[in-house]
C-alpha positions in Angstrom: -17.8 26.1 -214.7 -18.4 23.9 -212.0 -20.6 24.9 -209.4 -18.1 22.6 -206.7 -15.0 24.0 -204.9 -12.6 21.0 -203.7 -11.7 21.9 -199.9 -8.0 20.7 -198.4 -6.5 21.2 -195.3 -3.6 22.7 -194.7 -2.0 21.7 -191.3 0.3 25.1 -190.2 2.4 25.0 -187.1 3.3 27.9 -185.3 7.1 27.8 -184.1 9.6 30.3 -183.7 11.9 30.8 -186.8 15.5 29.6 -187.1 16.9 32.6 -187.1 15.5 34.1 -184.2 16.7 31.0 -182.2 20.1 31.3 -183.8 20.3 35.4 -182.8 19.2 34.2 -178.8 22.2 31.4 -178.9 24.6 34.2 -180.6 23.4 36.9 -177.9 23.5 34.3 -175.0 26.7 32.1 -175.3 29.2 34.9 -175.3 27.7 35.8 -172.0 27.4 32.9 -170.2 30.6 32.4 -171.8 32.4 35.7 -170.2 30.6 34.6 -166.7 31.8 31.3 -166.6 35.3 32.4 -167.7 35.5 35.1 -164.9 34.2 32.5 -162.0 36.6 30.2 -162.8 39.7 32.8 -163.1 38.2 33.9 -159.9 37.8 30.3 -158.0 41.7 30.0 -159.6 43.2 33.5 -158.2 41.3 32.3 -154.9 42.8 29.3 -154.6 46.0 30.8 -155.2 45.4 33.3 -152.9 44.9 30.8 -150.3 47.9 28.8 -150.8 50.0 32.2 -150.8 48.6 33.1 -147.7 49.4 29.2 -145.9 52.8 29.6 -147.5 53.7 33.3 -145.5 51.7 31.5 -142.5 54.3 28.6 -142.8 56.9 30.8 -143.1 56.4 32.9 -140.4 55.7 30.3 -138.3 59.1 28.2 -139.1 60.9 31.8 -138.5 59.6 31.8 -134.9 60.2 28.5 -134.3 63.3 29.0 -135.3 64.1 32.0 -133.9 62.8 30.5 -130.0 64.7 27.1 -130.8 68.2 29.0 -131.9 68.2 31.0 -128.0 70.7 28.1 -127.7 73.8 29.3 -129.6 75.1 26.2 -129.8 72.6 24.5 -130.6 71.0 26.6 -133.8 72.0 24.2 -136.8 70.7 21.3 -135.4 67.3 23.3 -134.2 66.8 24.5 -137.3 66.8 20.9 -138.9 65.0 19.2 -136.5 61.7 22.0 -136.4 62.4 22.6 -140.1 61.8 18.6 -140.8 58.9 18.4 -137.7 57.4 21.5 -140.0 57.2 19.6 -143.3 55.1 16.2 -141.7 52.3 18.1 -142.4 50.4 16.1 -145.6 50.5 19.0 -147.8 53.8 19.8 -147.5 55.8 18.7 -150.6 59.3 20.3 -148.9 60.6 22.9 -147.0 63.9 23.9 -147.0 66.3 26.6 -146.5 69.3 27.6 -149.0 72.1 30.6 -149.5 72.0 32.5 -152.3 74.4 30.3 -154.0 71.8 27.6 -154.1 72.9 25.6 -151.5 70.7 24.3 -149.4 71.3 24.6 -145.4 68.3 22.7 -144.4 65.8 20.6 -145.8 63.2 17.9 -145.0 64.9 14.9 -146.4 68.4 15.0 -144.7 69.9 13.8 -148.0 69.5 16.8 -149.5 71.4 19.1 -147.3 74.7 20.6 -148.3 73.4 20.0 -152.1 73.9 22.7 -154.5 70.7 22.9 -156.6 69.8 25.1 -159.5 66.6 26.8 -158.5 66.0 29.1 -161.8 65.9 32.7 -159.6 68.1 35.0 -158.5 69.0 34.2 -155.3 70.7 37.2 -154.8 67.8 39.4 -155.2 65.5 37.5 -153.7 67.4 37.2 -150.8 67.6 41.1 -150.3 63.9 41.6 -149.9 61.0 40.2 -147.7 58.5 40.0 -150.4 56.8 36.9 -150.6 57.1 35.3 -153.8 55.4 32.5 -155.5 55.4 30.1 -158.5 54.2 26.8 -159.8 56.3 23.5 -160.2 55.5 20.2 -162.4 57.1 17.3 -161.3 57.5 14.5 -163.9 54.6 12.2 -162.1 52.3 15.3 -163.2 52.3 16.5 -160.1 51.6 20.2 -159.3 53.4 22.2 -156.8 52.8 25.1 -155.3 56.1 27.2 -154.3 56.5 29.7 -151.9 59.7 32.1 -151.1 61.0 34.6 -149.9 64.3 36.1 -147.8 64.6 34.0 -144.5 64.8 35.9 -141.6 64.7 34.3 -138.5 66.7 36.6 -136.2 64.7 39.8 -136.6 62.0 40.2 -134.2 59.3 43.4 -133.9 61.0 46.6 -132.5 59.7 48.2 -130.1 58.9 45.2 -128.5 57.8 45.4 -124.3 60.2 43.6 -121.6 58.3 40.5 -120.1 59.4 38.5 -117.3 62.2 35.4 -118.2 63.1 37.0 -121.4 66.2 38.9 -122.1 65.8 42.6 -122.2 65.5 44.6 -125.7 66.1 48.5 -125.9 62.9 49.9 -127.7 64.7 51.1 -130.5 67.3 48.6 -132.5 70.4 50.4 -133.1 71.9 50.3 -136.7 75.0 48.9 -135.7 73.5 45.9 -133.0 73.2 42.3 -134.2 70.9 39.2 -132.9 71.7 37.0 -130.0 72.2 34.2 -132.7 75.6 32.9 -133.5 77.4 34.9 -136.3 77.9 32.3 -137.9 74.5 31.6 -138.7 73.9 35.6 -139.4 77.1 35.6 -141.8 75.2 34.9 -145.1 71.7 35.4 -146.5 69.3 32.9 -146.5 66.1 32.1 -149.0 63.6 29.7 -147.5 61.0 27.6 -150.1 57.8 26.0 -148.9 56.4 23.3 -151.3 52.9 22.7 -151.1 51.1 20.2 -152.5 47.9 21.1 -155.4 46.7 17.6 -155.7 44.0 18.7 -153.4 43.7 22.3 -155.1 43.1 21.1 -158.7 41.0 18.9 -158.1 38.7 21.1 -156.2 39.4 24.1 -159.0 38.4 21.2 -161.8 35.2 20.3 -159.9 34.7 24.1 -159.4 35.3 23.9 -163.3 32.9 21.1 -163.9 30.6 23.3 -161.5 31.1 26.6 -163.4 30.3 24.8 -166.7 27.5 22.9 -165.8 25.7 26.2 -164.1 26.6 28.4 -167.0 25.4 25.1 -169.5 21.8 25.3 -167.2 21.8 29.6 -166.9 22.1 29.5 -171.1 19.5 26.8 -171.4 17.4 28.6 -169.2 18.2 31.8 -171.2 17.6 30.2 -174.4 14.2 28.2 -173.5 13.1 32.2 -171.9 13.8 33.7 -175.2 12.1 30.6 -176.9 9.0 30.5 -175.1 9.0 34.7 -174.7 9.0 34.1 -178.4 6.8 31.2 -178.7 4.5 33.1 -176.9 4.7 36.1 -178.9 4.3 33.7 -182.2 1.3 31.9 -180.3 -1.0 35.0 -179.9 0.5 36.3 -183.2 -0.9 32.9 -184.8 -3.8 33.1 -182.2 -5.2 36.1 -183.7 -4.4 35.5 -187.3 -6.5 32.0 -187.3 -9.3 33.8 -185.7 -9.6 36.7 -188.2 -9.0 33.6 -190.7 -11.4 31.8 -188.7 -13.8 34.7 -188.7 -13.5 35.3 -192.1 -13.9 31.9 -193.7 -16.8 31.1 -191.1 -18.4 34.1 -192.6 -17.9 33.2 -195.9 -19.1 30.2 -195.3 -22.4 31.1 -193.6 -23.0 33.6 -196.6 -22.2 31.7 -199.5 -25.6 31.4 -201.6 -24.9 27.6 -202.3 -25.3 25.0 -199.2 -22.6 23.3 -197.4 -22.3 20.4 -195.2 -19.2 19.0 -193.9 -19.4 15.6 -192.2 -16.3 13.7 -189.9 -14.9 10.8 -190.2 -17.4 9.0 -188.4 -20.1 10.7 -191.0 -21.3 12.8 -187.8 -22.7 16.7 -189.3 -19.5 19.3 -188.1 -20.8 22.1 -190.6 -23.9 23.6 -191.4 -24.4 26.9 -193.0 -27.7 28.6 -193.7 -28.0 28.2 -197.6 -28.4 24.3 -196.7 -30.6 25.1 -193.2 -32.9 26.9 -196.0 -32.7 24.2 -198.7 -33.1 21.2 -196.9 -35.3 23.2 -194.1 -33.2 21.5 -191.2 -31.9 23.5 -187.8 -28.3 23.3 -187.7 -28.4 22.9 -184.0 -30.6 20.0 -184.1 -28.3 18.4 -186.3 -24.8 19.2 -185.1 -23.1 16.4 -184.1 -25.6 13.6 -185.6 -24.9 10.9 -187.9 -26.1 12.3 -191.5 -27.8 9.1 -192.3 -30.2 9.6 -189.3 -31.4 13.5 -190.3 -30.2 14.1 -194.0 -32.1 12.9 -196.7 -31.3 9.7 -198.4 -31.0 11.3 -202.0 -27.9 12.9 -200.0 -26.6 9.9 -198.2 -26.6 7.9 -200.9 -24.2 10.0 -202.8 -21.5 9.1 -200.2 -21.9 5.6 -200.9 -20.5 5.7 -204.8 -17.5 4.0 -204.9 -16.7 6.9 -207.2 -15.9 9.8 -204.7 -13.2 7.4 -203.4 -11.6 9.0 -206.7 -12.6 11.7 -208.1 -15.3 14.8 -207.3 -18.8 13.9 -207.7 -20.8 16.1 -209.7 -24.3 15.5 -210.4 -28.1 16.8 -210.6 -30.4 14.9 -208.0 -33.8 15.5 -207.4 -34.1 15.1 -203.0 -36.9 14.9 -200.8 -37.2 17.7 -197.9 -39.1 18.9 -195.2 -43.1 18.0 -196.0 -42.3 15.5 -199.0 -41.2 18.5 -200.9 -39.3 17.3 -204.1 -36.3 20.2 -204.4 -33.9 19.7 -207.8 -30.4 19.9 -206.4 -27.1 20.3 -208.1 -24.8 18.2 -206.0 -21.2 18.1 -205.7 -19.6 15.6 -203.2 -15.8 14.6 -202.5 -13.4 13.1 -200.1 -11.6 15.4 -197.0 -8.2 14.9 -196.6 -5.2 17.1 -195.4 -1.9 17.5 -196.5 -1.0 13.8 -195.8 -4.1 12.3 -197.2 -5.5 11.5 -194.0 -8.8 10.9 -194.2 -11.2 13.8 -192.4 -14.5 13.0 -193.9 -17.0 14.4 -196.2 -17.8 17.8 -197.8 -21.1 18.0 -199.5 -21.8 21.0 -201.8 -25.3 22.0 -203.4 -27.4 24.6 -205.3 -31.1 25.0 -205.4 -32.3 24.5 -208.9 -35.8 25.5 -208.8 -35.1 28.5 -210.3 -32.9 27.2 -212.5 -35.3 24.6 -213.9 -38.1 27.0 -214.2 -36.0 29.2 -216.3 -35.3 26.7 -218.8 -39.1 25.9 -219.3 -39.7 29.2 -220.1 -36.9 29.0 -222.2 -38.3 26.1 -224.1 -41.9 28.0 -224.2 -40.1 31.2 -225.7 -38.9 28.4 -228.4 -42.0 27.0 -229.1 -44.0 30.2 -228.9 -41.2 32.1 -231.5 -41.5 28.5 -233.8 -45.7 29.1 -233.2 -45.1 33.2 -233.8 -43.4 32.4 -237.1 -46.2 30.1 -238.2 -48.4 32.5 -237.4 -46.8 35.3 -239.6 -46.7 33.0 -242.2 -50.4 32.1 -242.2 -51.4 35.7 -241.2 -49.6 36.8 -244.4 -51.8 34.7 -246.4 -54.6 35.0 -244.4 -54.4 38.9 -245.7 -55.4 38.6 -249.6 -58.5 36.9 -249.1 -59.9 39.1 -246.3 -59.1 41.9 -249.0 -61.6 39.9 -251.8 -64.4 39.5 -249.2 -64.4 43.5 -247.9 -64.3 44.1 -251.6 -67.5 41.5 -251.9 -68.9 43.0 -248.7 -68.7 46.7 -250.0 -70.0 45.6 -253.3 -73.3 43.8 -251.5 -73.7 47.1 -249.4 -73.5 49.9 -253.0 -75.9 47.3 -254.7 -78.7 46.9 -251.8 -79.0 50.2 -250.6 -83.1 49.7 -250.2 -82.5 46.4 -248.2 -81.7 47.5 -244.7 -80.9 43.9 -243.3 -78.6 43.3 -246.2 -76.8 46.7 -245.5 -76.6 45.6 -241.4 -75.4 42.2 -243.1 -72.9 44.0 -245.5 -71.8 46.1 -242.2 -70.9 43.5 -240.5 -68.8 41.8 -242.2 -66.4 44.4 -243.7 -66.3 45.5 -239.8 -65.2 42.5 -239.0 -62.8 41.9 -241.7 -61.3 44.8 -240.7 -61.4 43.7 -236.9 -59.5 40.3 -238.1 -57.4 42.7 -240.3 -56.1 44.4 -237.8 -55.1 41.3 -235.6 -53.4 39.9 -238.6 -51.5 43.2 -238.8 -50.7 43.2 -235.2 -49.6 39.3 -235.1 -47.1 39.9 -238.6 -46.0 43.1 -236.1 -45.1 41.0 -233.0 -43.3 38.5 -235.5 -41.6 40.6 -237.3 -38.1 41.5 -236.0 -37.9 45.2 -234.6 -35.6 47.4 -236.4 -35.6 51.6 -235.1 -34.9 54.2 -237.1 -34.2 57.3 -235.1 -34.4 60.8 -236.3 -34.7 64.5 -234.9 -38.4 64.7 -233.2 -40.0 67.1 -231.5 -41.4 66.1 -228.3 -44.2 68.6 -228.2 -45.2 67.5 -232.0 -44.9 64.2 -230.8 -47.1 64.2 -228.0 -49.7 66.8 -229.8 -49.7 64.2 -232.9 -50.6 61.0 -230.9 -52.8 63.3 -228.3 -54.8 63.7 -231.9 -55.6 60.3 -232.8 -57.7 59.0 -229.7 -59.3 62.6 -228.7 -62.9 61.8 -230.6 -62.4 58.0 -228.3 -61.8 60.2 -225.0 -64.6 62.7 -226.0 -67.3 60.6 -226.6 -66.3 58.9 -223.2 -66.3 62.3 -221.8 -62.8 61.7 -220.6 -60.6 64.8 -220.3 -57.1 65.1 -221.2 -53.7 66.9 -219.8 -50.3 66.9 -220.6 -47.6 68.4 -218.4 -43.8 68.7 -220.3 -41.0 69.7 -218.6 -38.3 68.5 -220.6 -35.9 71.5 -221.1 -34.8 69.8 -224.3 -37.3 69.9 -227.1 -36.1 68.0 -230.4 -34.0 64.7 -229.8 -33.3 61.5 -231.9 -35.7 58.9 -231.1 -37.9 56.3 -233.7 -40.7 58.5 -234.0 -43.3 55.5 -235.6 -42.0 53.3 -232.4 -43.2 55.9 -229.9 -46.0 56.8 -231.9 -47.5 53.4 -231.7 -46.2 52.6 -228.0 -48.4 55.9 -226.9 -51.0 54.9 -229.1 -51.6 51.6 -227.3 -51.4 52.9 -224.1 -54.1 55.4 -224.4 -56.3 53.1 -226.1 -56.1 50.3 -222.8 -56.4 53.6 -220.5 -59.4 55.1 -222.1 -60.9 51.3 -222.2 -60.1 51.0 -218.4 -61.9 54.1 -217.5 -66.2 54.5 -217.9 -67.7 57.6 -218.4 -65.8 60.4 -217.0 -62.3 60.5 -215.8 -58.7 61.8 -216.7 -56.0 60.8 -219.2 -52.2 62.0 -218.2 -49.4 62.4 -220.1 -45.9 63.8 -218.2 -42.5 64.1 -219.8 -39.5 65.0 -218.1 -35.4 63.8 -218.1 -33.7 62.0 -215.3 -30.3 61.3 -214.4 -28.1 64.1 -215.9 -30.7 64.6 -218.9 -29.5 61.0 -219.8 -32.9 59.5 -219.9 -36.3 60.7 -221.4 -39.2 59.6 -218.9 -42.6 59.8 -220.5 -45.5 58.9 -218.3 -48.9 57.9 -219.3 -51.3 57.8 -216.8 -55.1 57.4 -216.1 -57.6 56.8 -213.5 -59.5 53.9 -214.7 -60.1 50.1 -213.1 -56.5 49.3 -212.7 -54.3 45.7 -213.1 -55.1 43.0 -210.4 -51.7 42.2 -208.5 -51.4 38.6 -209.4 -51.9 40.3 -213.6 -48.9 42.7 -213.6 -46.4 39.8 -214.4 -48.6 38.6 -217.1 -49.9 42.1 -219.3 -46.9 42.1 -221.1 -47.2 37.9 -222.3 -48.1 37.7 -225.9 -52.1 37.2 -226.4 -53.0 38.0 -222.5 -55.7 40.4 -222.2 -58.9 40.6 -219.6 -61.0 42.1 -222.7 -63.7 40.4 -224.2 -62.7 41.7 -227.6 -58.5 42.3 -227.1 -56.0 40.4 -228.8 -53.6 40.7 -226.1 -50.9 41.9 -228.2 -50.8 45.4 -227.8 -48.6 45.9 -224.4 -46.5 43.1 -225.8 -45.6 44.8 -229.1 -44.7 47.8 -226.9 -42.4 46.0 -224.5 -41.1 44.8 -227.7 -40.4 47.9 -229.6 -39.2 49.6 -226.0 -36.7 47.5 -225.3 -35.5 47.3 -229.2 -34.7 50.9 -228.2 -32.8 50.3 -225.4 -35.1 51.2 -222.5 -37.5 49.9 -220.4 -41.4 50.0 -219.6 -42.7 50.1 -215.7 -46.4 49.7 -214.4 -47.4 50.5 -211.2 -51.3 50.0 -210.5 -53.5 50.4 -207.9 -56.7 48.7 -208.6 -59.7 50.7 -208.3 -57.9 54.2 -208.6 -55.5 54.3 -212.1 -52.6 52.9 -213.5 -49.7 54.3 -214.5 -46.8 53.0 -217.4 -43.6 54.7 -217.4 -41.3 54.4 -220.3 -37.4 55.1 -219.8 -35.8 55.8 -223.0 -32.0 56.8 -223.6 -31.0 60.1 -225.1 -28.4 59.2 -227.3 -28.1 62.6 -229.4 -30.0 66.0 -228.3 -28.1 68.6 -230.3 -28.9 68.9 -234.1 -26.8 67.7 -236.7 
């Protein structure tokens, strides 16, 4: 899988969402709706109001007039013309006139009319029995509005109780029942209606610019309303957003920073924007010092060069490049290199990716040594497995030479020496077709203590003549378990033969057992107090053929390793030089009941 991770940018815009704006314009227009409704029925039952109240004004007015201007008896019809067409000059009188209640009319403003019998659509005869002011509107063909007002006329009353004054004719504070006006009787002998028309030109057009005003404050109060519950919203989606990019931000700036492969991100203008510390390490550069400069001036060119292929205008580069660092250091990279571009392919810049290979690289040489060491092991087994017949003829030659010249003592040194050291070579032939040879293990039920006892056995003469003493410590609850008994046998066997080796004349040989983890694991420690392993050795003792004896083959720890983890465990050292080492072996404990 490729080591490169292609980076795009997602543009996100915080807004509010339709339906949230839809829910404020449902909430808000009934409202300003029901407001702007109710102001203009108000501005409208005002206006009405007002023209009601100039129409009894008018009324009561032309009554007094009337009733001074009728103190002449004879005079009362033409009074009543003359102040009832002097009344209606005012401009927003549309008429005024006075009728019976059989419709005709007594008096009006236009002289042509009087004596006409007109068809007024009321009931005269009830309306001219009260003193309630009535009202109702009129459209004349030229779309003119008219505002009527009506009611009983009633000139001849005046206030009772009313106080004597000087020049005017006395009253009795009471009216009788009975007593009539001063006015002609003529003029009292049938009831009268009078109608004030009043013009609405001026009216409507100040109720439809009260209209226009209603509509275009309620139009401004719900765009107000709206834009508050927008930005009350927006506001809400802002730190919403707000705090959601900077736990993205915080997150992805982490993960950046933390990711075990560098990163460098580079603008449009090829300026450094990002800089984590996998690449600060790699390429041994500050991020600080480099934020904000052009790559070309403080990366290396192995890098810059890379962004130069015509290639990445395409596709992802991938490739391995070998780039210069720090002090001249040569650090194998695996590079990964591509375009940045959003949503829209706009171009952003650059994103380089890259992993240190050292590691890598040094891996697959020893890799390649394994191959050529297993290819060099199998020769070997091959030649050590001939290599065995003839060293069998000359120890048989050897042992022959030594019977026949028992009186020669050089010839039995000779004869000595060479069937010692065909065994010596024998023995590293044996040990070579060991490390070859594929391990197979063969558990079966073993007793530790036997076990321990049985390979104590076979160097105790070694640690004796060294004077080296020897104790064992077991506390394994468990006593018989399946394990390869041969395997351990031999592993043991080679450890105590490198600790007695280690130690001179004197010192101690320790072997512990004990389980760990559950009983899951057999521990079996084999310790001593010899020379110990140099620090820069204990990576090496277990390489094939490494030894720091004159006379070791260097195979010994390495056909334990071997056969230990062919079990399935594992071998630790831990030496302190001067004092002892120790070697632990981990085994698992895969049965420890008996069958």
């Amino acid at each position: 899988m490729s080591m490169f991770i292609k980076i795009r940018n997602k543009r996100i815009w915080t807004g509010v969402p339709p339906w949230l704006l839809i829910g404020a314009v449902a909430v808000l227009l009934p409202i300003f709706a029901f407001m702007t409704l109710t102001s203009i029925n108000r501005q409208k039952e005002k206006s009405i109001q007002l023209l009601l109240e100039k129409g009894a004004a008018l009324i009561r007015s032309f009554e007094a007039g009337t009733r001074t201007g009728m103190m002449g008896v004879h005079r009362a019809g033409f009074q009543l013309q003359r102040l009832l067409t002097e009344t209606a000059q005012q401009p927003d009188i549309v008429y005024l006139l006075v009728a019976d209640a059989e419709g005709k009319i007594i008096a009006h403003n236009n002289l042509e009319l009087v004596g006409v019998s007109y068809d007024f659509n009321l009931n005269l005869e009830k309306i001219s029995q009260t003193k309630t002011l009535q009202w109702r509107i009129l459209d004349y063909p030229d779309s003119t509005k008219v505002f009527e007002v009506y009611r009983k006329f009633s000139p001849t009353e005046r206030p009772w109780g009313m106080m004597h004054r000087p020049g005017m004719m006395r009253r009795r504070s009471l009216p009788q029942p009975h007593e009539k006006e001063i006015f002609p009787k003529s003029f009292n002998d049938h009831p009268k209606i009078i109608f004030v028309g009043l013009d609405m030109t001026s009216i409507e057009e100040a109720h439809k610019a009260d209209i226009r005003h209603a509509i275009i404050m309620a139009a401004i109060l719900l765009l107000v309303g709206f834009a508050g519950i927008t930005l009350l919203f927006l506001f809400q989606s802002y730190r919403t957003t707000k705090a959601s990019l900077s736990r993205i931000k915080a997150f992805s700036d982490n993960v950046v920073e933390n990711m075990p492969i560098g990163l460098i991100a580079l603008d449009d203008q090829q300026r450094i924007a990002a800089f984590n510390h996998t690449a600060e390490s790699v390429l041994q550069l500050s991020y600080p010092k480099v934020r904000g400069k052009v790559a070309g001036d403080v990366l290396p060119p192995e890098l810059c060069t890379e962004l130069k292929c015509p290639e990445i205008q395409d596709q992802v580069i991938e490739k391995e490049i070998d780039c210069s660092v720090g002090d001249g250091k040569i650090v194998p990279l695996e590079l990964g290199a591509s375009l940045l571009e959003d949503e829209n392919k706009t171009f952003l810049g650059y994103v380089i990716l890259f992993k240190d290979l050292s590691e890598v690289r040094s891996l697959r040489r020893e890799i390649e040594t394994s191959r050529r060491l297993a290819s060099v092991g199998r020769l070997a087994a091959g030649v050590a497995h001939e290599i065995r017949n003839p060293l069998s003829s000359i120890k048989g030659f050897a042992t022959y030479f030594k019977e026949r010249y028992k009186n020669a003592p050089e010839d039995q040194q000779t004869a000595n020496i060479m069937i010692q050291e065909v065994d010596r070579l024998n023995r590293v032939v044996g040990q070579l077709l060991e490390f070859a040879r594929p391990v197979t293990v063969s558990p079966k039920l073993t007793s530790l203590k036997n076990l321990i006892d049985d390979s104590i056995k076979l160097v105790e003469q070694q640690a004796l003549e060294k004077q080296i003493t020897i104790s064992t410590h077991n506390s394994a609850q468990i006593d018989e378990i399946f394990i390869d008994h041969d395997r351990i046998n031999q592993i043991l066997l080679n450890l105590y033969i490198n600790a007695i080796e280690s130690m001179d004349a004197g010192g101690e040989l320790g072997v512990r057992l004990s389980y760990n983890n559950g009983e899951k694991y057999l521990l079996i420690q084999v310790s001593d107090t010899g020379c110990g392993i140099q620090k820069e050795d204990l990576t090496k003792i277990f390489d094939p053929y490494f030894t720091t004896k004159s006379s070791g083959t260097g195979l010994g720890l390495a056909i334990a390793h071997n056969n230990v983890e062919a079990m399935g465990g594992t071998i630790k050292v831990n030496s302190d030089p001067g004092k002892g080492t120790t070697f632990t072996l981990i085994l698992p404990i895969k049965e420890t009941r008996k069958e």
